[in-house]
N, C-alpha and C positions, 0 to 999 in steps of 0.2 A: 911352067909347072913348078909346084913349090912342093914342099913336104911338111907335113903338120903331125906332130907330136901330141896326141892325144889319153892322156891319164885317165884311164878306168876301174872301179872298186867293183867287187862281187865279181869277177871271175875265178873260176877254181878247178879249171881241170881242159881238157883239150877240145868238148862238147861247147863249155862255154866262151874258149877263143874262134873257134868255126860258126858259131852265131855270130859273135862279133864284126866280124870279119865279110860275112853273108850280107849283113845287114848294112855293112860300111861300103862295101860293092856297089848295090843298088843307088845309091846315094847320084843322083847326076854328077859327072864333072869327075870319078874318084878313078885315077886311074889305076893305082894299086894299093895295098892295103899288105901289111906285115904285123900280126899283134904276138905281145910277146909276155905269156902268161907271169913269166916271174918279175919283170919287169911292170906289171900289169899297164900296161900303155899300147896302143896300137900307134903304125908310124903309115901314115896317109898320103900316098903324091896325088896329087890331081889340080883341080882348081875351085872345085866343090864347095859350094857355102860351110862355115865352121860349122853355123847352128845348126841346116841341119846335116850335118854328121854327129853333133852331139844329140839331138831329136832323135837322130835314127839307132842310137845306143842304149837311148835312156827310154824308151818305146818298147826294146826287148829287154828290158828289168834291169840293168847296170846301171851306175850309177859313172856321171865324167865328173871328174875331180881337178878344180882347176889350179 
């Protein structure tokens, strides 16, 4: 299990980290998820394809910044 560091724009507020986060769950393979608004990055363990965890970001309107 690895952890992947993931850079995200358009979050702004704790609504938009709990989507994030919701949506990075579902993802096969993710086995935790910690997104951290000021930081705007989420940090991902699992072993879950990158793309899609970025597909599953950029699906509910944020954008990944790579």
């Amino acid at each position: 299990m690895s952890e992947t560091i993931i850079k995200i724009e358009g979050m702004s507020c704790g609504h938009c980290t709990a989507a994030v986060e919701a949506a990075l769950k579902a993802v096969p393979g993710v086995q935790s998820v910690a997104v951290d608004l000021a930081k705007k990055q989420a940090a991902v363990s699992g072993n879950a394809s990158l793309t899609a965890m970025h597909d599953a970001i950029e699906d509910i309107g944020f954008d990944v910044v790579e």
